[in-house]
N, C-alpha and C positions, 0 to 999 in steps of 0.2 A: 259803129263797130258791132258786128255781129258776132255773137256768144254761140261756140260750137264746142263741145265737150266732147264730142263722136270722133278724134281724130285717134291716129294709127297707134296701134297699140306696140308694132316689133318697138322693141329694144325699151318702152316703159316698166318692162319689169325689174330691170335693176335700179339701184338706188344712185344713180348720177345725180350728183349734182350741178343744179343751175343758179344763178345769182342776175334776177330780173333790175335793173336801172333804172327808174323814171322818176320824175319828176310828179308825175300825176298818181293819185291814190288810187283812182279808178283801176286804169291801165293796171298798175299792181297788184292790186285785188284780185282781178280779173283775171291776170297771167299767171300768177302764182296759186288761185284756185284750180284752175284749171290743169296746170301740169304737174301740181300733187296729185289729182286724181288719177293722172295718167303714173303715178310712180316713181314721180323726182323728187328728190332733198330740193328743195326751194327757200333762195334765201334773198327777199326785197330788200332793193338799195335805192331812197328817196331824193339821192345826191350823187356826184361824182368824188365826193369827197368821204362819206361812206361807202359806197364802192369798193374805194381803194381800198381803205382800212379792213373791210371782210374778205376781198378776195386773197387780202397777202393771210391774213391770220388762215384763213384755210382757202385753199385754190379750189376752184368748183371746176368742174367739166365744160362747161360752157358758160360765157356770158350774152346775155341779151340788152341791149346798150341802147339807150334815146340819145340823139342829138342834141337837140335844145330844150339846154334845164341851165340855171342860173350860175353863177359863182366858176362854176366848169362845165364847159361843154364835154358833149361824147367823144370828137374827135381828141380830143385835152385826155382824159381816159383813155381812151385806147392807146394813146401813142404812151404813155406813161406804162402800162400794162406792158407793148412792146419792150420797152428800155429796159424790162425788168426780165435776167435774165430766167428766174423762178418763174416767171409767169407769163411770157410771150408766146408760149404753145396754145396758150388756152383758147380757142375759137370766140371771137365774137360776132356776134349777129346785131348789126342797126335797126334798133326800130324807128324812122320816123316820120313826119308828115313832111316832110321836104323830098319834094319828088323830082328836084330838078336833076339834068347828068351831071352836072359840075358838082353836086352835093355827094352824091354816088361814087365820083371818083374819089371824090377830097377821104369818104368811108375808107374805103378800099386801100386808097394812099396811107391812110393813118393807119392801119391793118386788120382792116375786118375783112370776116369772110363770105359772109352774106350781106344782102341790106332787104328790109323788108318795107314797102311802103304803107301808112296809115292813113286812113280805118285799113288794118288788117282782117283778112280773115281767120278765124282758127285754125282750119283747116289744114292753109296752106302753115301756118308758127308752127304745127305739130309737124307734119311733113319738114319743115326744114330744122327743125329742133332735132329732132328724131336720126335724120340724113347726116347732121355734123358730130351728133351725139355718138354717132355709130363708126363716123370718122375716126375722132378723136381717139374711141376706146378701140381700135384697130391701130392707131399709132401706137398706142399705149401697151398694147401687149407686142407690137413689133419692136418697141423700145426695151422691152422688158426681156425678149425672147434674142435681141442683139446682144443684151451685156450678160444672159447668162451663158451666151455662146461667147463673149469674149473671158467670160472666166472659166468656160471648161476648154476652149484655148491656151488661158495661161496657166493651168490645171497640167495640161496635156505638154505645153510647154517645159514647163518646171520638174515633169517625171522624164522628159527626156534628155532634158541637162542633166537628172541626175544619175540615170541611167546610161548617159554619155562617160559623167564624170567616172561611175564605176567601172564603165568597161575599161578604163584609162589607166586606172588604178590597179598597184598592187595591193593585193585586200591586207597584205600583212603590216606593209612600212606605210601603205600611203602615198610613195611616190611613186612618178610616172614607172607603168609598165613597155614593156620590151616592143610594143605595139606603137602605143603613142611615141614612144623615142623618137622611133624608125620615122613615123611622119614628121613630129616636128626636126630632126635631123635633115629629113629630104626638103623640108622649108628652107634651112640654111643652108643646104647645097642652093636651092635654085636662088638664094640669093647671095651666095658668091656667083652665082652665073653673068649675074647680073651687075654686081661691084666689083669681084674681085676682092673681096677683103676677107680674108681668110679665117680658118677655126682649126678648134684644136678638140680630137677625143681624148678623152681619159677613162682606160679601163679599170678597175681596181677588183682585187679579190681580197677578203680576210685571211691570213694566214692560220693556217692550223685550225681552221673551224671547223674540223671533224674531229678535234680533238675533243674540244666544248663540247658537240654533241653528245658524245662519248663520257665524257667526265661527268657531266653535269647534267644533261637529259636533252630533249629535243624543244622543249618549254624553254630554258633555257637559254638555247642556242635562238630560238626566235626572239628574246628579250635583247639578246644582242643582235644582231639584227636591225632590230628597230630604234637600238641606239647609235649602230651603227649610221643608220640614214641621217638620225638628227643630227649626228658629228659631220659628217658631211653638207649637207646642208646648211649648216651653223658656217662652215669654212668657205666656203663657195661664193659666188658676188650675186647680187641680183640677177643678171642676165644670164644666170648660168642656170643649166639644166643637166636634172641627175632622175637617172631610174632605176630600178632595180633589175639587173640583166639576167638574172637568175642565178639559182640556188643563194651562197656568197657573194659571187658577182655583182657591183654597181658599173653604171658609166653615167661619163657628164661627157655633154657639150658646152665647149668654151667659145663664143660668138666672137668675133671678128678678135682672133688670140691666136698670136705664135707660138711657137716651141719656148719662145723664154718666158711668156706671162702665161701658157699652159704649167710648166715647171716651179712656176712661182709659187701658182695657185694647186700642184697637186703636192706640193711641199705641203703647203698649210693643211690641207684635207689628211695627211699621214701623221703631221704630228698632232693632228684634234683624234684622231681615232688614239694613238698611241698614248695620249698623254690623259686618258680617261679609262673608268672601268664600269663595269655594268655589276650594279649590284639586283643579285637573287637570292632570295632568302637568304641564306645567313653567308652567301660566297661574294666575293668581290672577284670579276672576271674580266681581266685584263687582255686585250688583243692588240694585235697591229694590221698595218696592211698594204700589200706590195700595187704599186700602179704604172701602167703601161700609158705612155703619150705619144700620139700619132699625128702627124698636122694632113689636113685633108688636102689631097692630093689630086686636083680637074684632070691629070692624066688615067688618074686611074678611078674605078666607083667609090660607091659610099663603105659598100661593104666590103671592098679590099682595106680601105682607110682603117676600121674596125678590125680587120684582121692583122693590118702591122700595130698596131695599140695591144693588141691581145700576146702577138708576137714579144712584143715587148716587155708585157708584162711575166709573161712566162719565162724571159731571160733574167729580170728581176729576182724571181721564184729560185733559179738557179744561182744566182749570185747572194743569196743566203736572204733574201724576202726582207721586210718591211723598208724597202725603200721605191726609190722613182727612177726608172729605165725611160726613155727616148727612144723611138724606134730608130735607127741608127743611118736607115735610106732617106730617111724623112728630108733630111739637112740640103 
């Protein structure tokens, strides 16, 4: 074995660590003086069974592996190293005096990356210590440089659902705005296109909510408002979708709902607003609220449909407000 100390210097100036394997003290000595000088944490394993034990307590950058040593062989090591999900990247390099191909393979089988044959010379351990060591800390920052592009991903992700959710939003109630309706509405059109099973709008306005404003201030009038949405909501079923159509104005979509389970449910929606009051500061503010039901109509659009709902509620209005109108062509 000939002793060369003169090997390459790229990539010895950081502190990588290497964890040398053998059986023999020389060898160890020898490898481990030698690529301290060059600049590596080096840490000698006299067994396969200390081995193990120091590479899990701390993983080094590479390991340099002897075949034949007692109690456990290299291949016995390496393959354990593999199964080990923490530790199966780590590079191993064979050192041994077995020069035959079937030895070489059985390495490589077991999962090393190199194989070095004995008497080695230094030259060429630096050279390949050097080559995997440069590998390795290239996976290492492309590993590193992957997940923090999968977290400014889900970064970038997460401001866009939120910024989704606001445009969708009315900033005041919370519930769907006049935008998102109109899309998830035209979802359940194309999907009576598709069934045939039909829905129902329901318009609603607050009666007299210029009077509140008036009475009571504009603070005020939004307090109801936002009680007004949670009375609705509260009345409404699961499947059911409500936004705020502006100023007063609510609508829901009732999924696959006739005029008589529309009517059921804007019953229930008039007497949850009517039979609640909105307290502000020292007023208790009582409202009602008149509503228009329109069953959607494949002969006619989406937004005539909304137009006999509106229609309807406006006859409501006329017929002395806080009740429930049916648009009357509907039928």
């Amino acid at each position: 074995m000939e002793e060369q100390k003169d090997g390459p210097t790229s990539g010895c100036t950081e502190k990588q660590g290497v964890v040398i394997v053998d059986d023999t003290t020389e060898n160890l000595r020898l490898l481990a003086g030698i690529l301290k000088d060059c600049g590596y944490k080096v840490r000698p394993a006299p067994s396969g069974a200390r081995a193990l034990a120091t590479i899990r307590k701390e993983p080094p950058d590479l390991i340099l592996l002897d075949i034949m040593m007692p109690e456990m062989d290299g291949y016995e090591v390496c393959r354990r190293l593999k199964a080990d999900e923490k530790l199966r990247d780590i590079p191993v390099i064979f050192l041994s005096a077995l020069n035959d191909v079937f030895d070489k393979l059985a390495a490589f089988k077991a999962g090393g990356v190199d194989y070095i044959c004995k008497p080695f010379q230094m030259e060429e351990v630096l050279v390949r210590v050097n080559t995997h060591l440069t590998i390795r800390a290239q996976q290492k920052t492309l590993v590193a440089q992957n997940a923090e592009l999968k977290k400014k991903n889900m970064l970038i992700e997460e401001q866009a659902g939120k910024l989704q959710l606001i445009a969708s939003r009315d900033s005041l109630t919370g519930l769907s705005n006049r935008r998102d309706f109109i899309e998830k509405a035209q979802q359940e059109e194309r999907h009576f296109k598709r069934t045939r099973r039909e829905f129902s709008l329901v318009l609603l306005d607050i009666d007299h909510f210029k009077q509140v404003n008036d009475t009571y201030g504009h603070e005020c009038g939004d307090a109801v408002l936002v009680k007004t949405a949670r009375e609705i909501e509260g009345a409404l079923r699961e499947q059911d979708i409500v936004a705020r159509w502006g100023g007063e104005e609510f609508i829901c979509l009732l999924p696959e709902t006739g005029l008589d389970g529309a009517g059921h449910v804007a019953g229930k929606v008039r007497l949850a607003i009517a039979g609640r009051h909105c307290q502000y500061g020292d007023s208790l503010v009582t409202v009602t609220a008149t509503l228009g039901i329109s069953l959607y109509d494949v002969t006619s659009s989406l937004e005539e449909s909304i137009r006999r709902a509106d229609a309807a509620l406006y006859k409501g209005k006329s017929l002395g407000r806080n009740t429930v109108v049916v648009y009357e062509a509907a039928r």
